[in-house]
DOVOKOL-421041 format. One record per residue: y, z, x of N, C-alpha, C in turn; residue in one letter; residue number from 1. Coordinates in pm, whole numbers. Layout:
# residues N
n_py  n_pz  n_px  ca_py  ca_pz  ca_px  c_py  c_pz  c_px  r  k
Y  Z  X  Y  Z  X  Y  Z  X  a  NUM
...
//
This chain:
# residues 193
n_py  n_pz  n_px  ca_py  ca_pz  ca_px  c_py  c_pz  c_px  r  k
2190  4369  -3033  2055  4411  -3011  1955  4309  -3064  x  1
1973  4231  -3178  1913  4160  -3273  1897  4066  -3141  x  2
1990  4011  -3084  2022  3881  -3067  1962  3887  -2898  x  3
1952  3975  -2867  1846  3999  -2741  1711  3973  -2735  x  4
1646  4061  -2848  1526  4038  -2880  1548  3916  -2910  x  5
1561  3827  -3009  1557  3659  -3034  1536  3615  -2899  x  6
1649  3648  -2807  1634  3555  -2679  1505  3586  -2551  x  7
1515  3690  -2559  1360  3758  -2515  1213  3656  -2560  x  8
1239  3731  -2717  1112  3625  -2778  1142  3466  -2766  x  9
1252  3418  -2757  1257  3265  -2705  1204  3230  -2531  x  10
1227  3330  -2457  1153  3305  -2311  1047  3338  -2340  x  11
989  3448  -2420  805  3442  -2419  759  3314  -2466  x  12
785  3255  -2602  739  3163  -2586  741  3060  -2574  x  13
840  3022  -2468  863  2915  -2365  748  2894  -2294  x  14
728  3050  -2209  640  3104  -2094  499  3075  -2152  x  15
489  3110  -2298  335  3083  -2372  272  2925  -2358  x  16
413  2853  -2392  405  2705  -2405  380  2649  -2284  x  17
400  2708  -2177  396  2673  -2039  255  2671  -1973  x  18
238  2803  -2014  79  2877  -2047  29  2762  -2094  x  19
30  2747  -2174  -77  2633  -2269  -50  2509  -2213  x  20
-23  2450  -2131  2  2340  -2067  -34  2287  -2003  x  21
-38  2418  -1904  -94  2432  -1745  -271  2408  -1803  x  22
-278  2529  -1906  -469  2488  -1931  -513  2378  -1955  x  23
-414  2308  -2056  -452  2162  -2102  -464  2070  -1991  x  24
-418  2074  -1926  -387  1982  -1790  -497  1986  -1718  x  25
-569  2167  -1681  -638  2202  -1623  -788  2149  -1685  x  26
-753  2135  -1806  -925  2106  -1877  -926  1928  -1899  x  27
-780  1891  -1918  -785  1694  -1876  -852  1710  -1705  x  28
-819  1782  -1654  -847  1727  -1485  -1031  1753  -1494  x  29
-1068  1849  -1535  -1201  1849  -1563  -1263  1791  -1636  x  30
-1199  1714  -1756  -1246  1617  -1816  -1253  1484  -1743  x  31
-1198  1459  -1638  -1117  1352  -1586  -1278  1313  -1510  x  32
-1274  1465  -1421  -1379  1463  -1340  -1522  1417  -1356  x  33
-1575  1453  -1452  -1681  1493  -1554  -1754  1346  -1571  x  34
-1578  1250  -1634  -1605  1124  -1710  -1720  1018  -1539  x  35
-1815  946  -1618  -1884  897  -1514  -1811  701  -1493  x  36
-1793  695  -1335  -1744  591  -1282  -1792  458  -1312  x  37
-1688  420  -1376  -1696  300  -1451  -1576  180  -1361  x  38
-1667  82  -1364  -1544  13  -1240  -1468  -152  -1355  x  39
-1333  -96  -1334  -1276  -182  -1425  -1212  -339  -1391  x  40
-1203  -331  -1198  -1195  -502  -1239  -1258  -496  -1040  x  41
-1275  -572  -1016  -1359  -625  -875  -1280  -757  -882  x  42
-1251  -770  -727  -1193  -904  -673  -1233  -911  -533  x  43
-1251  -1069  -451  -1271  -1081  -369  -1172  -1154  -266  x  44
-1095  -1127  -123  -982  -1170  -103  -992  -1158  45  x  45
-901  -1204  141  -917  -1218  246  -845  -1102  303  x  46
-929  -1013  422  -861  -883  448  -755  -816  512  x  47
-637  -934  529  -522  -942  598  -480  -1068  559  x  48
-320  -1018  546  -251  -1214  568  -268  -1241  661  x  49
-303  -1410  615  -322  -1478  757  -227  -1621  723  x  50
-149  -1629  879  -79  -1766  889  -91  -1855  1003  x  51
-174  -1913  950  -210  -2063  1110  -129  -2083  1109  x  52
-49  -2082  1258  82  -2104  1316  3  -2275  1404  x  53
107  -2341  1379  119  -2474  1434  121  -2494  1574  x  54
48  -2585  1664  89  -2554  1819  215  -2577  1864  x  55
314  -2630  1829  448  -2610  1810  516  -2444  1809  x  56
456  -2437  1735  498  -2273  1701  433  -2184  1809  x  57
335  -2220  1850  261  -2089  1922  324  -2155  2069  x  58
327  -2280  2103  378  -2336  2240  532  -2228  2274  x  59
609  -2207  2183  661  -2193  2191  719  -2016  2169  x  60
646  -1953  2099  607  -1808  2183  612  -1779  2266  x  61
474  -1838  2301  390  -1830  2429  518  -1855  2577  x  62
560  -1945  2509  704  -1978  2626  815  -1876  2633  x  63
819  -1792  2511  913  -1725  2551  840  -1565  2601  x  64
736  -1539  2582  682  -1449  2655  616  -1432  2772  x  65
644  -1593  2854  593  -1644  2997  795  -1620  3061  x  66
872  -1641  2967  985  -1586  3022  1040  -1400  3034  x  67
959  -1358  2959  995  -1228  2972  894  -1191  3059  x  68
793  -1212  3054  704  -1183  3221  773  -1209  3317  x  69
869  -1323  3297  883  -1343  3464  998  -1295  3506  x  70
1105  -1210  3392  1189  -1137  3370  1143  -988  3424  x  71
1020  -1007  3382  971  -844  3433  919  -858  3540  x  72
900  -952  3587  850  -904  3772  935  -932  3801  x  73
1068  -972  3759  1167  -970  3899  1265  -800  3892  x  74
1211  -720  3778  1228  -563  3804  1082  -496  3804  x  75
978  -557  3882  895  -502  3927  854  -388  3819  x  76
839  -439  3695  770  -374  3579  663  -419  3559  x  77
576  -361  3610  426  -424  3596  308  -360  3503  x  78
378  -233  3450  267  -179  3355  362  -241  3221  x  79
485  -309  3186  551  -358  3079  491  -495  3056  x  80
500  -599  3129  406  -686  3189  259  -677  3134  x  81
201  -588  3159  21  -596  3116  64  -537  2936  x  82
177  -447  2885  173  -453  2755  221  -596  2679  x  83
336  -659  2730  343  -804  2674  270  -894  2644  x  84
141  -920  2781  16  -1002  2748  -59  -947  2655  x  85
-130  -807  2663  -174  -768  2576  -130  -767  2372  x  86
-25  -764  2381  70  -801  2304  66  -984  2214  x  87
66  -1029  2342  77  -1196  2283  -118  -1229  2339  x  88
-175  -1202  2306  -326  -1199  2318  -323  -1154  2140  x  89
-326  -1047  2124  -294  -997  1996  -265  -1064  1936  x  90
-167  -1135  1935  -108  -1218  1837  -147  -1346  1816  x  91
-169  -1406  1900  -279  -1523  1945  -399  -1499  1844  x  92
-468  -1398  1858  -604  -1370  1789  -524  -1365  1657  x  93
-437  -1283  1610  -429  -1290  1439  -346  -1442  1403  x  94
-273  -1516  1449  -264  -1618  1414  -394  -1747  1404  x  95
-467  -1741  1530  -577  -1838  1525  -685  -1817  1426  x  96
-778  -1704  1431  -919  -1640  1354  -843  -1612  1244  x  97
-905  -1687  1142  -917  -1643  1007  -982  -1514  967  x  98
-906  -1437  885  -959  -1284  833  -1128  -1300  747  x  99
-1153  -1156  764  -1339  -1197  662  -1273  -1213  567  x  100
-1344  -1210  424  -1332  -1211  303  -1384  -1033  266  x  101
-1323  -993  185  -1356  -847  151  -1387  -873  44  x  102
-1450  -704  -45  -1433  -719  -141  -1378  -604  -177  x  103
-1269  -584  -293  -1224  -493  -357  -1266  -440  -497  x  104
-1230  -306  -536  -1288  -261  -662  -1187  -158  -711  x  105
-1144  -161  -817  -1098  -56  -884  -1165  -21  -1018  x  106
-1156  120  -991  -1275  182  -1092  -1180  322  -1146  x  107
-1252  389  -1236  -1183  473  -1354  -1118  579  -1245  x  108
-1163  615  -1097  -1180  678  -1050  -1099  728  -917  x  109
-1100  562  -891  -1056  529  -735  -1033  405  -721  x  110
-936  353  -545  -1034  234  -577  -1095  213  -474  x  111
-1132  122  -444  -1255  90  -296  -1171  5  -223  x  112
-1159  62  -97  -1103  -39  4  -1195  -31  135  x  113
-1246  -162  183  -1319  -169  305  -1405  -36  293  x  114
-1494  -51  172  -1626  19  167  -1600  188  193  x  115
-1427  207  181  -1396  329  126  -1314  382  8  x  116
-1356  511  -29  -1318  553  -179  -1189  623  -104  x  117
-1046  610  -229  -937  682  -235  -925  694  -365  x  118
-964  791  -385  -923  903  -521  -795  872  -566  x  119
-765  880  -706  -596  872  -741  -520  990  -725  x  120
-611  1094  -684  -505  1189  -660  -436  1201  -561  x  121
-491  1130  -428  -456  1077  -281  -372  970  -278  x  122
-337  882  -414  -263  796  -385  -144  805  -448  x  123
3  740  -411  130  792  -434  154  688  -546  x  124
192  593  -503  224  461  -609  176  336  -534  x  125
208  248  -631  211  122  -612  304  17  -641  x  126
312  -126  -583  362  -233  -603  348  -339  -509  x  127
389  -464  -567  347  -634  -556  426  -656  -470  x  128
403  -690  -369  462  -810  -293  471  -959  -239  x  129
515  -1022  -171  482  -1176  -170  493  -1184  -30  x  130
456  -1252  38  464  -1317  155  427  -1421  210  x  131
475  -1487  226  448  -1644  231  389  -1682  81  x  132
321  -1746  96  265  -1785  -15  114  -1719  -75  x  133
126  -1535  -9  17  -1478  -46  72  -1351  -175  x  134
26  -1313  -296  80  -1199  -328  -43  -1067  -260  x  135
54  -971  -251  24  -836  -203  22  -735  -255  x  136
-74  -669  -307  -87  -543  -381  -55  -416  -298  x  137
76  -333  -247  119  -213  -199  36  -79  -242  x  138
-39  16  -196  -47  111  -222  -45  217  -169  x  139
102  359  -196  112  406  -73  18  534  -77  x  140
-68  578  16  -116  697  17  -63  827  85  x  141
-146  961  53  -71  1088  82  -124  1073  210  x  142
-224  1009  270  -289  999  381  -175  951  535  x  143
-196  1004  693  -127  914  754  -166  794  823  x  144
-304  791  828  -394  683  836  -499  639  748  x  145
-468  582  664  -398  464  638  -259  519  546  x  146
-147  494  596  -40  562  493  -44  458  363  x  147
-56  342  384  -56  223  264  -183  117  297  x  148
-226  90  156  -322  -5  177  -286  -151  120  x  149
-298  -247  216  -291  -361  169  -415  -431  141  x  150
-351  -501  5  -459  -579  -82  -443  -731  -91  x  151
-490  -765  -87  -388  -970  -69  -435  -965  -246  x  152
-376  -1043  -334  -463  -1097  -452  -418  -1154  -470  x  153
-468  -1262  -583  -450  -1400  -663  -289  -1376  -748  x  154
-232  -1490  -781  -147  -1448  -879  -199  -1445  -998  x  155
-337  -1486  -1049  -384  -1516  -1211  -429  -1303  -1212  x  156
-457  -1284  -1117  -523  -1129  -1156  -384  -1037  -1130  x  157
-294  -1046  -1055  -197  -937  -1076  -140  -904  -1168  x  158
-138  -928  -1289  -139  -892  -1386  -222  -799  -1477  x  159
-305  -860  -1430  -463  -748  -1498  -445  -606  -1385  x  160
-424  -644  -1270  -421  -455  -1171  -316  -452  -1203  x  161
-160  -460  -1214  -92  -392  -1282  -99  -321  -1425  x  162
-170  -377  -1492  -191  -319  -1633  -268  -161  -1593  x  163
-358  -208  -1552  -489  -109  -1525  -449  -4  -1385  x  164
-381  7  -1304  -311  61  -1201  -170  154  -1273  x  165
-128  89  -1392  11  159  -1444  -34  244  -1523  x  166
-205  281  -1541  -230  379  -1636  -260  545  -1532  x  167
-297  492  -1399  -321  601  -1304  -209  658  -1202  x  168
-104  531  -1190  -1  518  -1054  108  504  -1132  x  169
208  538  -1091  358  503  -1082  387  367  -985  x  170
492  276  -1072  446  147  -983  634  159  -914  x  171
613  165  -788  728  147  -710  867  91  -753  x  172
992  154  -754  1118  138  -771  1148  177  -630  x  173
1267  58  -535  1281  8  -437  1436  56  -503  x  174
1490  176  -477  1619  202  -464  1754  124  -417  x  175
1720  122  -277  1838  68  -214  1752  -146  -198  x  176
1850  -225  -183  1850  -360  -128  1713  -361  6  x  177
1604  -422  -23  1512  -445  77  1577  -489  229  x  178
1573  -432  322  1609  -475  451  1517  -620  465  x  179
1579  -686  581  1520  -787  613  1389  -759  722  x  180
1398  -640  761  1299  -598  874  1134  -560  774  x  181
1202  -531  668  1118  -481  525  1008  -605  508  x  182
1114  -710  449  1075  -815  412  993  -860  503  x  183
1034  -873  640  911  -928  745  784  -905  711  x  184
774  -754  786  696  -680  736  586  -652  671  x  185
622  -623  512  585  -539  415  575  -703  304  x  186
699  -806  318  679  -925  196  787  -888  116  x  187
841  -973  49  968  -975  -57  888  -848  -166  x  188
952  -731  -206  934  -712  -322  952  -740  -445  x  189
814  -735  -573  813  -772  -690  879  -692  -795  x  190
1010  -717  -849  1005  -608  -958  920  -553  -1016  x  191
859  -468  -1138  802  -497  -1260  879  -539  -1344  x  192
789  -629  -1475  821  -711  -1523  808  -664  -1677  x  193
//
C-alpha cells in the first residue's frame, strides 16, 4: 500500500515538473518575443553561384543540345524540343550575367533574405557548403517555397554565422555519405568543426 502511494506521488510530481516546464518555456517564448531586434552581423554577397563557363565549355553544350534537338525531330517531339531550348537559353543566361550583389542580415530575431524576414521558428537547421570555390550557407525551412535558402559567404565570416546561428539552429548532421547528385547540386558538405 505504502509503496503505491510513493509511486503515485512519484508520477505527480513528474507531471508537476512537466507542468513547470511547459510555463517556463511558455514565458522564455514571450520573453523571446518582447526582446527588441537587434541585428547581429550584416554581409554583402552575390545572390546565386555564379560560374563563367569558357566558350569551350558552352560551344560545347550548346552542341550537344543542337544534337538532342535533332534527335527530337526525327520522333517528331516538338513540344520536348521548345522545353530543351528553353532549357539551354536558361542556362546560357545563368552562366553568362553575373548575379546582383544582395544584402544579408541576421538579427536576434530572424534573418533577412532578399528583403524578406524568416523567423527562427520557421527555420529547421543549418549548414556550410562549398562549391567551386564559393562557400554556402544552407538553411532549411518549414516553408515549401523557399524549402532552403541559399547564402553564398566569405570564408573569413563563416565562422562568425556559425557561432551566432548555433545559438538559434541546429547545424546539420548529413547521416548517410553525400551522393554525387547532392554534391552537384547543393556543394560538398562542411562538417562542423
Amino acid at each position: 500500500m505504502e509503496d503505491k502511494k510513493a509511486e503515485k506521488i512519484q508520477v505527480l510530481e513528474k507531471q508537476l515538473q512537466s507542468l513547470k516546464d511547459d510555463i517556463n518555456e511558455e514565458k522564455d517564448k514571450k520573453d523571446f518575443d518582447k526582446k527588441p531586434r537587434e541585428v547581429l552581423y550584416t554581409w554583402k554577397s552575390p545572390a546565386r553561384v555564379y560560374v563563367n563557363w569558357d566558350k569551350q565549355k558552352l560551344y560545347t553544350v550548346f552542341l550537344w543540345l543542337l544534337v538532342i534537338i535533332v534527335l527530337l525531330l526525327f520522333i517528331k517531339e516538338y513540344l520536348t524540343i521548345v522545353v530543351v531550348v528553353a532549357l539551354g537559353f536558361v542556362m546560357y543566361v545563368m552562366v553568362r550575367v553575373p548575379p546582383n550583389i544582395i544584402e544579408h542580415t541576421i538579427t536576434n530575431k530572424e534573418i533577412m533574405w532578399f528583403d524578406k524576414d524568416y523567423p527562427y521558428k520557421d527555420l529547421v537547421n543549418f549548414w556550410f557548403s562549398k562549391r567551386g570555390d564559393q562557400s554556402i550557407l544552407n538553411i532549411d525551412t518549414n516553408y515549401k517555397i523557399p524549402a532552403r535558402l541559399v547564402l553564398i559567404v566569405d570564408e573569413e565570416s563563416q565562422d562568425k554565422i556559425k557561432t551566432i546561428l548555433s545559438e538559434y539552429l541546429p547545424y546539420k548532421e548529413f547521416k548517410n555519405r553525400q551522393s554525387r547528385f547532392s554534391k552537384m547540386i547543393d556543394g560538398t558538405y562542411i562538417p562542423i568543426q
